[in-house]
N, C-alpha and C positions, 0 to 999 in steps of 0.2 A: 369427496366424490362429486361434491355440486360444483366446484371449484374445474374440476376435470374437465367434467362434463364441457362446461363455460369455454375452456378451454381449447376443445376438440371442434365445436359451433365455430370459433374463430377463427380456429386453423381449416376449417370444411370452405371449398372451392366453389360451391355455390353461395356464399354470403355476397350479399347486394350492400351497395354502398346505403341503403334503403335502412336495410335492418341491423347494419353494425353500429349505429349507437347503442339500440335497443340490445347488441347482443353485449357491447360493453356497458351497459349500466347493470346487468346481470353478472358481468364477471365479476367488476367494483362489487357489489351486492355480498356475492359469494367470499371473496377476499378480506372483506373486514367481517363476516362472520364465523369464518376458520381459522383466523387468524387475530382476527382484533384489531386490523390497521385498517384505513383509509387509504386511497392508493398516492393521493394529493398528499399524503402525511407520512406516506413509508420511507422508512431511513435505511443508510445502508447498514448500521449496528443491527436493525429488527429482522435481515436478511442473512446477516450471518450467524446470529442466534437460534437461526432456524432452519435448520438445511434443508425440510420439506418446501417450504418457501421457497429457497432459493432453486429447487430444482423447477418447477411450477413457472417462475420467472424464466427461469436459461430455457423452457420450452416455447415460451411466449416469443413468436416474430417479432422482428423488427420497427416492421411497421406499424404494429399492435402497440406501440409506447408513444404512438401520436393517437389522438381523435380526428372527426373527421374534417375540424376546420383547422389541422395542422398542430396545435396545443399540446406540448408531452403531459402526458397523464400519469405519471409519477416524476411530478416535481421535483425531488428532494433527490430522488437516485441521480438523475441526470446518463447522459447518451451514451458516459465512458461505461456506466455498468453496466450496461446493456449489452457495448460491444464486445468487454470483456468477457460477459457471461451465455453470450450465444456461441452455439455449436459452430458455428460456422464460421467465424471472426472470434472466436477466444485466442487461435491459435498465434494469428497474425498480426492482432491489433497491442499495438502500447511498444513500449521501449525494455530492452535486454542486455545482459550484459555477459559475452561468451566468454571472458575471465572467470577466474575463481572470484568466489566473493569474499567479502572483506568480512574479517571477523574482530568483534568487541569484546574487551575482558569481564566490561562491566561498563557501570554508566559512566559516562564522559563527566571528569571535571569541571565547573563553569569559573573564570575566570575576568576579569576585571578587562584584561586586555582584550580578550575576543569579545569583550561587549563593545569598546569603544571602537574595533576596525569594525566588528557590525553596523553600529551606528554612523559613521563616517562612511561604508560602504551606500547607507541608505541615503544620505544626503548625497553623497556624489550623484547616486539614481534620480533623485529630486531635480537636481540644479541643470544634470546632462535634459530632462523630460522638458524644462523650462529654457533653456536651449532651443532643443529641437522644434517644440512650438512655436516659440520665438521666428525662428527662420522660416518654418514654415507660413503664419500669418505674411509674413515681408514678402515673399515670392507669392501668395496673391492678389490678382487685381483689385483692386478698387469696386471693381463693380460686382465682384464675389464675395468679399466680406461680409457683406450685411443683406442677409437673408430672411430676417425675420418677421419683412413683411407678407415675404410670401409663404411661412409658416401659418403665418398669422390670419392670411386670406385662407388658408387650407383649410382652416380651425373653422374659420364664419361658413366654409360650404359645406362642412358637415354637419354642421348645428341645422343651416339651415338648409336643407338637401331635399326638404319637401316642401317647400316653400321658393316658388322660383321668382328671381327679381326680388330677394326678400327688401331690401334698400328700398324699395321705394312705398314700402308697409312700416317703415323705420317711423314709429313720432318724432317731433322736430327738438331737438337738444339732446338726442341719444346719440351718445357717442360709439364706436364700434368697440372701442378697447375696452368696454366695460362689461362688454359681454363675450370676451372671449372668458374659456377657463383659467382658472386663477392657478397658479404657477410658483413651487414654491423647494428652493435649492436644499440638497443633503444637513450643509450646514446650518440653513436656516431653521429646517424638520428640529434638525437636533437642539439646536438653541432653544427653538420655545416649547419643544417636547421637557426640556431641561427645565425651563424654568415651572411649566406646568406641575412638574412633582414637586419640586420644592416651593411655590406655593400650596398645592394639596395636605403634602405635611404638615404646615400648620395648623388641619382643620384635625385631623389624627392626633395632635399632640393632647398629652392628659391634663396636661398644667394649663392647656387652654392658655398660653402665656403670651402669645403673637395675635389671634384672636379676639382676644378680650381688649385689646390695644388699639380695635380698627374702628373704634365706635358705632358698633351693630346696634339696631333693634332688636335683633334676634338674639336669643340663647343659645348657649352650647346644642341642646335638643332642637330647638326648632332646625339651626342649619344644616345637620345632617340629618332631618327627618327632608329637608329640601333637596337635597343632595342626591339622596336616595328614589325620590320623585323626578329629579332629569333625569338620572340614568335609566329608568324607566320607558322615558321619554323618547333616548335615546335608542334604546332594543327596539323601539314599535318605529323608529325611523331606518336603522340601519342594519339592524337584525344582530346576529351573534358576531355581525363581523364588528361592532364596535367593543364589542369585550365588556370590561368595567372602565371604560376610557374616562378618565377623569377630568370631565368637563362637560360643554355641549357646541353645538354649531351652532351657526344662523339662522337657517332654512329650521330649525328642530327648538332652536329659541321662541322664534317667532310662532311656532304653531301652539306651544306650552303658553306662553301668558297671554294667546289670544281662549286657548281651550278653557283655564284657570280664572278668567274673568279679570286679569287684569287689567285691561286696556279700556278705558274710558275715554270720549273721546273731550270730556271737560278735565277731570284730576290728570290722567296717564292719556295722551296722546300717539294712538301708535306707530307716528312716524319720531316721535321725542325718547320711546322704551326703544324703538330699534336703535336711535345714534345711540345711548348710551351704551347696546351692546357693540358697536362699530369702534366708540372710542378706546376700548377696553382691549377688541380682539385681536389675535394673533392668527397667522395660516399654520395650519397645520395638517394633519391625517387624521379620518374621524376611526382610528382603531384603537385598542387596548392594547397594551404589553403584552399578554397571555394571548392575542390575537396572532394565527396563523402567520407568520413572517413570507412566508412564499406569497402570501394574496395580498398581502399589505399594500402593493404595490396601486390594486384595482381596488381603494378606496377611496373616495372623493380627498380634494384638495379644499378645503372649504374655510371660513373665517371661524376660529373657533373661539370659543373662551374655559378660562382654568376654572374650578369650583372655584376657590379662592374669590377669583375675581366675576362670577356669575354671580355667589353670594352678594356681591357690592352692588352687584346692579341691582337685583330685585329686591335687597335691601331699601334702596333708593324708591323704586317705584314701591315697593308696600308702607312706606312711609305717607305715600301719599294717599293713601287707603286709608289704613289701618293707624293708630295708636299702641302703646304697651297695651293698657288697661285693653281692647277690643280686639287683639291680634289673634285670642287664643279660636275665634269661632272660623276663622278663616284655617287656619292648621286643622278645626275639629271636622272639616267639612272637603280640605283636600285631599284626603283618601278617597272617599264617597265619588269627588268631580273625579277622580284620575280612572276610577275603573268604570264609568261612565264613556271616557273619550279613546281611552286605549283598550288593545283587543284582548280578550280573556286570558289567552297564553304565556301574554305579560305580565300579567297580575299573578296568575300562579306560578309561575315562576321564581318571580320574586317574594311570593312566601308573607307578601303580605298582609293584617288583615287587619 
């Protein structure tokens, strides 16, 4: 009924561009409490499992699947369900076929052959894409190729868009490519996403067999009682969009061992603790596996480091602290500092005590 209601507000002739947010955050509202989804999270399986849903949805306008700064608001379904399932364009939208249809006995045999002309079809599609590029780049000028400095100026006037003239507020040996955002390809995500788990594993493994071979300070205990304080660290920096991300960034390094009392400016130097995490890190995405895939997108790009290798670092700097014999009041005492610097929500959350 509240769902309806939501509904009929939307579809009503006097809504101002004023109050349809307010009227779709009331709908969203309504939607995952009759339902159980999110509208950012609804699939098309949860729509056809549910034909109340679906009818609810095919009433829903058009335009109603944007907000109002343009953004579809179910992500996951995308424009085709929409066109399919409006009254109005069900009829005429998508492709048909005025023959009879073809009928199957059963499931199709998979055969050795039809793999390799698959496979060879897909390289053909490769080599033809590489081609086509090819020629393309060659029939451009010279003076069209290479645009990326004026990407690059686009970048500096949005950073600095309130700040006019900012260059001439620039201290002197700042260079500008350092402060552009950091930048970082599919394949590259994936590489040291890749390697990130496979060192985390080692910390998970019971034989402790990789581990015990890196020449820690630390015990099995102490490291993932550490472990378990970045990630911490991490929620109060980038909320649930980091997930259980197995690691930490920069920006979220550097606020933990100055929060934790590591940085001295005689034993630990804190421009000496940050190269060590610099030499170490990798770019990557600060989200979790189990993080939203549609939003992944709108997380920072940032220098990160694996457990693994965050382990090595503050291994390093608690050495010059701490001893075996005197390590144990520094662990008995960082639970105490962590719920001290981070916000209560984080703490109960994580169930620690």
């Amino acid at each position: 009924l509240k769902l309806s209601e939501s509904l009929a507000s939307l579809q009503s002739s006097s809504v101002t561009p004023r109050n349809r947010r307010e009227l779709h955050r009331h709908f969203d509202d309504n939607l995952q409490e009759a339902y159980g989804h999110a509208t950012h999270k609804l699939q098309i399986s949860d729509v056809h499992r549910n034909t109340d849903l679906k009818e609810e949805l095919a009433r829903l306008p058009l335009n109603e699947y944007f907000d109002d700064r343009g953004t579809m608001r179910f992500a996951r379904l995308g424009l085709s369900f929409a066109a399919r399932h409006h009254e109005a364009t069900k009829n005429n939208f998508g492709n048909w076929v005025d023959g009879p249809l073809m009928t199957i006995a059963g499931p199709k045999k998979q055969s050795a052959r039809a793999y390799f002309l698959a496979t060879e079809a897909i390289e053909k599609d490769a080599e033809y894409r590489a081609t086509r590029k090819g020629k393309i780049l060659e029939g451009l000028d010279r003076s069209q190729m290479h645009k990326v400095e004026d990407v690059q100026e686009r970048q500096l006037q949005v950073l600095f868009s309130e700040v006019p003239n900012f260059r001439d507020h620039l201290p002197e040996g700042i260079r500008e490519k350092h402060l552009l955002p950091l930048e970082a390809s599919k394949e590259e995500e994936r590489t040291n996403r890749s390697h990130n788990d496979k060192t985390c594993a080692y910390l998970t493994d019971r034989s402790w067999r990789t581990a015990s071979k890196a020449s820690w300070m630390l015990n099995r205990g102490e490291v993932l009682f550490l472990c378990l304080i970045s990630n911490l660290w991490m929620r109060a920096s980038h909320g649930t969009s980091a997930g259980n991300y197995p690691g930490i960034d920069r920006p979220t390094f550097c606020r933990m061992i100055l929060d934790i009392g590591l940085v001295d400016q005689v034993k630990v130097p804190y421009f000496w603790a940050v190269s060590l995490f610099d030499e170490a890190a990798r770019i990557g995405r600060c989200c979790g596996r189990e993080s939203d895939t549609a939003m992944a997108h709108l997380t920072p790009v940032l220098p990160t480091l694996s457990r693994w290798s965050m382990i090595g670092v503050l291994d390093t700097i608690l050495r010059m602290h701490f001893t075996v014999f005197n390590k144990g009041k520094f662990f008995q005492s960082l639970l105490a500092i962590t719920k001290v610097h981070l916000p209560p929500h984080v703490i109960q959350e994580s169930c620690l005590q």
